[in-house]
Residue, then its C-alpha position, 0 to 999 in steps of 0.5 A: x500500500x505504502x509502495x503504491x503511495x509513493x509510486x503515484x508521489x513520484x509520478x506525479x513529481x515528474x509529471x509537475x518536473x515535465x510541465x515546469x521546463x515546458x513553460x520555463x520556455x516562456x520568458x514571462x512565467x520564467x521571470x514570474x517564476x525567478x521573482x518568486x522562486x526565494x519564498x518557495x523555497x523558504x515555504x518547501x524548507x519549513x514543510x520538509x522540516x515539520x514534514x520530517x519531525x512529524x509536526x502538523x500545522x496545527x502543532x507548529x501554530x501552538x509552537x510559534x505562537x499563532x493560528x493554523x490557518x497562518x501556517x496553512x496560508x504560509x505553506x500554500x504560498x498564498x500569503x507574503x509573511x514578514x521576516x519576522x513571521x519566518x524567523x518565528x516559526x523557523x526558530x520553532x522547528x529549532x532553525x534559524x533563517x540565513x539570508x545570503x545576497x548573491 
């Protein structure tokens, strides 16, 4: 069952991988893309991070001090959070945010 799962994830991320350098040939969705490709990374970084200690969002939110719905609106990108936000609930996965100008 569990193999079935993660045969379906993979498909399904090389499907997402395929479609993804099918419109980074469009110079627009590419530049949209480069704009916003520091906040997912950060967003994937936190998911992967609670994902892997076994957190939900709800166990985040208590940690960090605020509601789920924040977390929920922080994981789906649909929110721009401040960098104090970020800080907040990266120190409540036991991480520290480190912002490098390239």
């Amino acid at each position: 069952m569990i193999m079935r799962g993660e045969q379906k994830m993979n498909k399904a991320s090389e499907k997402l991988s395929h479609m993804k350098k099918f419109l980074m040939k469009d110079e627009e969705f590419k530049a949209e893309y480069e704009k916003l490709k520091p906040r997912y990374e950060i967003i994937s970084q936190i998911i992967k991070v609670r994902a892997d200690n076994n957190i939900t969002q709800q166990e985040l939110a208590l940690l960090t001090g605020t509601q789920k719905s924040n977390i929920s609106r922080l994981e789906s990108g649909s929110y721009n959070p401040s960098l104090d936000f970020l800080i907040k609930v990266a120190r409540s996965l036991g991480k520290e945010i480190k912002i490098t100008l390239v």
